[in-house]
TORFI-123763 format. One record per residue (C-alpha): residue in one letter; z, x, y. Coordinates in steps of 0.5 Angstrom, whole numbers, plus 2048, in hexadecimal, padded with zeros to 3 digits. Each point is the difference from the previous one (the first is absolute). Layout:
% TORFI-123763
aZXY
...
//
This chain:
% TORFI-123763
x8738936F4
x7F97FD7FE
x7FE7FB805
x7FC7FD7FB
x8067FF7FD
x8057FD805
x8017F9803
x7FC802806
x7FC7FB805
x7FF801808
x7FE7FB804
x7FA801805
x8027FA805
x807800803
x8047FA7FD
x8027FA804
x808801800
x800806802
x801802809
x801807800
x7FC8077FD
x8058027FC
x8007F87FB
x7FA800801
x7FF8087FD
x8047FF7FA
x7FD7FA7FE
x7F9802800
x8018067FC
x8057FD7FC
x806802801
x8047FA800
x7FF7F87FE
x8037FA803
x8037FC7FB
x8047FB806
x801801807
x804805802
x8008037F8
x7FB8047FE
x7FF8057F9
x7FF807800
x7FA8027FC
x8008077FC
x7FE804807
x8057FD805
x8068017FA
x7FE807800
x801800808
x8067FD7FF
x8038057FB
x7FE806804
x8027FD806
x8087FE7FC
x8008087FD
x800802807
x8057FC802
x8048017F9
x800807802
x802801806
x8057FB7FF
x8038047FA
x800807805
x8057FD804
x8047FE7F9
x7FF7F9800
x8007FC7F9
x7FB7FD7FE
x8027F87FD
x7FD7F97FF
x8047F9802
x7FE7F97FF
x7FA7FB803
x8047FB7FF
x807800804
x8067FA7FF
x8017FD808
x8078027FF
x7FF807802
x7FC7FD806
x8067FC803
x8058057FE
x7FB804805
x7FE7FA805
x7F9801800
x8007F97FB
x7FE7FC806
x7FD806804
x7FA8017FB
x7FF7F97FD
x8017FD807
x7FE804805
x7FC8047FE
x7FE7FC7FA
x7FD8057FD
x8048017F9
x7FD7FD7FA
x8057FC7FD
x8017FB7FA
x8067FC7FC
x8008037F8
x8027FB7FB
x8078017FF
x7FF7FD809
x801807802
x7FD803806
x7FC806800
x7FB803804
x7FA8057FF
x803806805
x7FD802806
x805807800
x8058027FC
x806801805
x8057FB7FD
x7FE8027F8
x801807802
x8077FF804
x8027FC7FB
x7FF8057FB
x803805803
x8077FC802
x8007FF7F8
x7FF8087FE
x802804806
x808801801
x801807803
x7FE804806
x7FE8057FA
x7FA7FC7FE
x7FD800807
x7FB801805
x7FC7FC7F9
x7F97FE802
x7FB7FC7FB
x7F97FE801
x7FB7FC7FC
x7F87FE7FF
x8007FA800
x7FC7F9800
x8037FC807
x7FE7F8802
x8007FC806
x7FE7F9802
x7FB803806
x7FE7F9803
x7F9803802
x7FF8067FA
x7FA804804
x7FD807800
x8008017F9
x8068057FD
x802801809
x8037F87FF
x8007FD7F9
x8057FC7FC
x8018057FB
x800808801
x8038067FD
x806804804
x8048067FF
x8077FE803
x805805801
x8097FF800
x804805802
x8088007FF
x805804805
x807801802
x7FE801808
x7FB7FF805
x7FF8087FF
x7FF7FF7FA
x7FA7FA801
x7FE804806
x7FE8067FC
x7FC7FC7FA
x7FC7FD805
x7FE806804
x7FD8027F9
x7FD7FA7FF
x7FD801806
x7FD8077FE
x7FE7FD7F9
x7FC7FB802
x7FD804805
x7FE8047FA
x7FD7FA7FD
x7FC7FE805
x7FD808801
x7FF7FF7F9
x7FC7FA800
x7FB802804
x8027FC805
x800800808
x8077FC802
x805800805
x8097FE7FF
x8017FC805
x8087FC802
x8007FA7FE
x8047F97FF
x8048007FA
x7FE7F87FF
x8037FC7FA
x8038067FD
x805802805
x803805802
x802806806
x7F8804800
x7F98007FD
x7FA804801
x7F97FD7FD
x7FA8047FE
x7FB7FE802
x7F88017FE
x7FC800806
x7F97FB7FF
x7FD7FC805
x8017FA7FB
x8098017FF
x8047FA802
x804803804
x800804807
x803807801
x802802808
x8018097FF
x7FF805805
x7FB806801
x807804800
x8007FE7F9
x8087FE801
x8007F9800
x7FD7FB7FC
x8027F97FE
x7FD7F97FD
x8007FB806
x8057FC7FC
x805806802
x7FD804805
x803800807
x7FD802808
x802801806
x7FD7FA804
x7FB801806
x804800806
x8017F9803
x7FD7FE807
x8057FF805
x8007F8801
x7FC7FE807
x8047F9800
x806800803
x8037F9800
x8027FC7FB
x7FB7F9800
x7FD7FC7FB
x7F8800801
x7FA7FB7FE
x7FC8057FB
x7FC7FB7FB
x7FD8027FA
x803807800
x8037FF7F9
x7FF8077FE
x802808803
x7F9801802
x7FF7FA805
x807800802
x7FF807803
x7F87FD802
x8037FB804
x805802803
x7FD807802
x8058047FD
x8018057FA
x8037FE7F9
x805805800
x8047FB806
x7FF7FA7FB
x8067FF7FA
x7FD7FD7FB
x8047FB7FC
x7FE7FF7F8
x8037FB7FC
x8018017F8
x8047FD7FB
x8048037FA
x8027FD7FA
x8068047FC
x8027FF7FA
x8067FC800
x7FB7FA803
x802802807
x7FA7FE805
x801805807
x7FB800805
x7FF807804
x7FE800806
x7FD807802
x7FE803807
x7FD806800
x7FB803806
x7FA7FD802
x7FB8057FE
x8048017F9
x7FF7FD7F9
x8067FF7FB
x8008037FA
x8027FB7FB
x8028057FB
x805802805
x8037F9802
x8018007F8
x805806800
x8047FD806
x8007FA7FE
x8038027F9
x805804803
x8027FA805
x8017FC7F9
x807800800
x8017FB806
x7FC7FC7FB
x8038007FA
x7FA8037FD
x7FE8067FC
x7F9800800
x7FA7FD804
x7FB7FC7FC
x7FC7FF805
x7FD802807
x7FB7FC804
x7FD7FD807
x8027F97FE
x7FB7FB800
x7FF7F9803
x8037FD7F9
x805806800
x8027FE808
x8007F77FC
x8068027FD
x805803805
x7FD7FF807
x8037FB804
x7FB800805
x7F9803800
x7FF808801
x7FC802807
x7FD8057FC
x7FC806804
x8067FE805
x8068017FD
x805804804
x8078057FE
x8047FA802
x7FD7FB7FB
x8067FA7FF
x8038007FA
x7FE7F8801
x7FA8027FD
x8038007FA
x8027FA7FC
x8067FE7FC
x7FE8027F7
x8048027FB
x8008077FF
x7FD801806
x803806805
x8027FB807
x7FD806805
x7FB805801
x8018077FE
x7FD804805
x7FE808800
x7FD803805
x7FC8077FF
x801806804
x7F97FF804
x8037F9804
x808804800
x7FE803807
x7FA7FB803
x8037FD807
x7FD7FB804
x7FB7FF7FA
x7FC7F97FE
x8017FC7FA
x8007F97FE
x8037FB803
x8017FB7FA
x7FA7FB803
x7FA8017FD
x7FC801805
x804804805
x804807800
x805804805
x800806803
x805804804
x8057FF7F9
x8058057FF
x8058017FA
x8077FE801
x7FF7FB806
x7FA7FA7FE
x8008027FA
x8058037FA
x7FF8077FD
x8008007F9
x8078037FD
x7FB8027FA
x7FB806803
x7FC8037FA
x7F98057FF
x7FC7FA7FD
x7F9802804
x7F98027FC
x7FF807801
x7F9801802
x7FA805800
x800803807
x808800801
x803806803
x8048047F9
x808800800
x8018077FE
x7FB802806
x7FD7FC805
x7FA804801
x7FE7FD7F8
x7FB7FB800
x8017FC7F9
x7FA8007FD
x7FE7FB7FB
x7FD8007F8
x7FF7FC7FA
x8048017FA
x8027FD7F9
x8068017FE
x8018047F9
x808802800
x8057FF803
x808803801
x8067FD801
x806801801
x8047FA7FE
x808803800
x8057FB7FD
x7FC7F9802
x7FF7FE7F8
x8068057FD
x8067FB804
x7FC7F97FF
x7FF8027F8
x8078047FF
x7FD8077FE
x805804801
x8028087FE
x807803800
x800805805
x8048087FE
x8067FD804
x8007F97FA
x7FD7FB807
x7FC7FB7FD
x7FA801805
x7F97FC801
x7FB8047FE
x7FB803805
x7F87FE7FF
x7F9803801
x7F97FC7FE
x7FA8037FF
x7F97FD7FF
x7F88017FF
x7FB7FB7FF
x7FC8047FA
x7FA7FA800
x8007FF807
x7FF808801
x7FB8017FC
x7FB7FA803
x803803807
x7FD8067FD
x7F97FC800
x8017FE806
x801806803
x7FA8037FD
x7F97FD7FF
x7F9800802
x7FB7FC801
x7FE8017F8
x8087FF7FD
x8068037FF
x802807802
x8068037FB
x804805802
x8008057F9
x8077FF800
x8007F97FD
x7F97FE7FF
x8007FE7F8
x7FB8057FF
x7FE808803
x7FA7FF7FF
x7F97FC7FC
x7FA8047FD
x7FA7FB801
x7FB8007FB
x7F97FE804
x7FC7FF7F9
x8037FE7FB
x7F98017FB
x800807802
x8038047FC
x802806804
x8037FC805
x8057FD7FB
x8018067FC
x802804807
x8047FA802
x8037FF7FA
x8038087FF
x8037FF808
x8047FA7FE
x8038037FA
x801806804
x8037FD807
x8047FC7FB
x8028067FD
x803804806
x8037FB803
x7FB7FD804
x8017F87FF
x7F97FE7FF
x7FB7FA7FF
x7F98007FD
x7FC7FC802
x7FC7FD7FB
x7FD7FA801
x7F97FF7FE
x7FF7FE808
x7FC802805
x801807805
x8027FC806
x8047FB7FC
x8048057FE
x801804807
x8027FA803
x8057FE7FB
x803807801
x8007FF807
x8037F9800
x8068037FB
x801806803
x8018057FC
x800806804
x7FB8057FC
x7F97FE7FD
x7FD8057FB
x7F97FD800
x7FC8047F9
x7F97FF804
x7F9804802
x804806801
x8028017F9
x7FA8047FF
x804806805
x8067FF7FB
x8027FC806
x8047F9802
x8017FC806
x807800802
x8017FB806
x8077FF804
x8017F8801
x805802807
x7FA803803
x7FA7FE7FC
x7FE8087FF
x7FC8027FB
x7FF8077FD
x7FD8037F9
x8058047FC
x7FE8037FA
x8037FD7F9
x8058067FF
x8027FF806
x8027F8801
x8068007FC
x804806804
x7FD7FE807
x8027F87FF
x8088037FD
x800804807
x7FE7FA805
x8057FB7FB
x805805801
x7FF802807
x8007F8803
x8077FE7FB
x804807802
x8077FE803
//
């Protein structure tokens, strides 16, 4: 492709919207356009980034036998409260695009495609014959991001592969996922990509496992915790530590003590001279399920400890029974509004204590009538502790468990495992930690969607069995803007060659000058020709705008047609690492194959 030809512009100054180096790049060298927040056009360089990222995902997946096919954006709300996730993503979550056609049909723009899939295979898949059966597809995704940012990383609007495997058996499943463990492992490789798969939380997909892969940058959303050994690694949602070691309680009778402006662990510990790991810490919350009930949730966990609210969820949706309810729609720190609603009395906030009355609460329709009280592993065995005393103002010390105060029959692992913590395979690791942005992620998701949706299969003894399901994801756009985030420069974007839109640019300095052009013009149609995916840079610009575009786009080898001519040489820069060297006419198109060559060899 002729430069002077193609929808080109770059920009020299960062635009205003964009926070992070990889938006701002992919703006300014004209990879993508914004159209609306969080939606965003994929402009001739970017498309050929997607593709070649896509047909490596492509390939690896059909190594594996997987069958390629395309479902529909648009999905009726049935499915979805076959299923039960109606509420949990247009509530909840609240991030499903949803609308009412004119026959006043619901129907929404898909997030995922678990429910079009379960329902496909509960139509075509009738005997234990047929399975293990996997699908997958390329395809465009939508979600209602409140605050879409970053680009491609958050946006409204993103293109995904999604994966669908069908078993007789947990073996079965387990053995799908181990390859597309191996598989994605190989996509990443193939990328160029320096990324770590870490155990995550399986989230609104559900099920018994998941494993995330993650794209290390300074920019990624989300925190890892690993160890040096190489043998743990997980996303905070999910990780878990051993806690530090409590320090035995120095007080040692029960009494309740002036402590003035101690609403937080911190002065508490200050005043009263003592460490946090003495203190239990009572954190309240509010949870909303999805049969209208309200429960408050009382949460006691060590002093020195912070709840992992993604944990609390899972308990909680666990715990949903004793309500009546399927699925929890929301979870928060209820607010002085919130607290207008149900309380009886005013909360003594900062000095609420494991026994907090139910008198607190008081009576409305659909409100749970006591706490739910949960206590973390950390405050299991603390004794003589300090702890709230349920006036603000005043705490207790020298409490213990089972004599002023209850132990909670519900004890649960909800702490947040942090950098710093001793490892739980082995003591002597210290969990380290690193950014990361998630680009795939497997699950495996059982029968959770197969029993809600009846899509059985008859089992070689004639039993009608649910069917066993796996789920396979990788994020194509996102991957290629954590691509950019993962490697840039000061002057622009570095491509890995595997999926960078073109191998390399010959840049034609002078376009008056006919040996320049005549030279460059031969190496274009040759490059072209031998496989070598080229640009020429053609413009009638001038020499430094042309080498600063081609640093700002990326493209990982410059062929300059310049002064060294005159030696029947060119200069031949690698963008990576900014070297320079002339090699001679003859010899740039088998160098340049050779150097492609080496950088995407499996």
């Amino acid at each position: 492709m002729r430069l002077s030809q193609m929808l080109f512009v770059t920009l020299r100054e960062d635009p205003a919207e964009a926070e992070i180096p990889s938006h701002k790049l992919l703006l300014r060298a004209g990879y993508i356009r914004r159209i609306g927040s969080g939606v965003y056009a994929y402009l001739p360089l970017m498309w050929r980034v997607l593709q070649k990222v896509s047909q490596i995902v492509r390939e690896e997946m059909n190594a594996t036998g997987a069958q390629e096919v395309l479902l529909p954006a648009m999905q009726p709300s049935e499915l979805w409260k076959e299923s039960g996730r109606w509420d949990t993503y247009t509530q909840a979550e609240g991030i499903m695009f949803t609308l009412t056609d004119r026959q006043n049909r619901e129907v929404a723009l898909g997030p995922t495609h678990e429910e079009v899939i379960t329902a496909i295979a509960r139509d075509m898949i009738r005997s234990y014959r047929q399975l293990p059966l996997h699908l997958y597809q390329i395809q465009t995704k939508f979600r209602d991001e409140i605050r879409p940012r970053f680009g491609l990383m958050r946006g409204r609007e993103f293109i995904m592969k999604d994966g669908y495997s069908f078993h007789t058996s947990e073996e079965s499943l387990k053995q799908t996922y181990a390859d597309m463990d191996r598989a994605y492992r190989n996509m990443f490789t193939r990328t160029g990509l320096k990324f770590r798969p870490v155990e995550a939380d399986s989230g609104a997909i559900g099920g018994s496992g998941s494993q995330e892969f993650m794209v290390l940058a300074d920019a990624g959303e989300d925190e890892i915790l690993y160890t040096e050994d190489g043998k743990y690694s997980a996303n905070t949602e999910k990780a878990v530590s051993l806690p530090p070691d409590a320090v035995p309680s120095t007080f040692t009778k029960f009494e309740k003590l002036d402590t003035p402006n101690t609403p937080t662990i911190e002065t508490l510990a200050q005043f009263l001279k003592c460490s946090p790991t003495q203190i239990v810490k009572n954190v309240l919350y509010q949870a909303v399920y999805d049969n209208g009930v309200t429960v408050l949730v009382l949460a006691s966990i060590r002093g020195d400890q912070d709840v992992n609210e993604v944990k609390l969820a899972n308990e909680l949706v666990k715990l949903g029974d004793r309500f009546g309810g399927k699925t929890l729609l929301a979870l928060t720190v209820p607010d002085a509004e919130a607290q207008a609603k149900w309380a009886a009395k005013p909360l003594p906030l900062g000095y609420i204590s494991p026994g907090l009355e139910d008198s607190y609460i008081g009576k409305q329709e659909k409100l749970h009538p006591k706490f739910l009280r949960l206590v973390d592993k950390t405050a299991v065995d603390l004794q003589n502790f300090v702890t709230g005393s349920n006036e603000s103002g005043y705490h207790v010390v020298g409490a213990n468990w089972g004599k002023q105060y209850p132990l909670p029959a519900d004890v649960v692992d909800i702490r947040k495992a942090r950098p710093g913590d001793r490892a739980m395979h082995d003591p002597s690791q210290i969990l380290q930690t690193a950014r990361g942005i998630e680009v795939g992620h497997i699950f495996q998701l059982g029968t959770k969607y197969s029993k809600a949706m009846g899509a059985t299969y008859t089992s070689e003894t004639g039993e009608e069995l649910p069917l066993v399901m796996g789920c396979y994801g990788v994020g194509v756009s996102r991957l290629a803007q954590a691509a950019v985030e993962q490697n840039h420069d000061k002057d622009g974007i570095i491509w890995p060659v595997a999926i960078a839109p073109y191998h390399a640019i010959v840049v034609i300095p002078n376009v008056t000058d006919a040996a320049q052009v005549e030279a460059a013009e031969k190496l274009y149609a040759d490059l072209n020709a031998a496989g070598v995916e080229t640009l020429l840079d053609d413009r009638d610009e001038r020499a430094g705008v042309k080498f600063k575009d081609s640093e700002l786009v990326g493209i990982p080898f410059r062929v300059v047609t310049g002064r060294s001519l005159q030696q029947g040489k060119v200069e031949v820069v690698q963008r990576a690492t900014k070297e320079s060297q002339e090699i001679a006419l003859d010899q740039v198109v088998p160098t340049l194959k050779q150097w492609i060559q080496e950088a995407i060899a499996p």
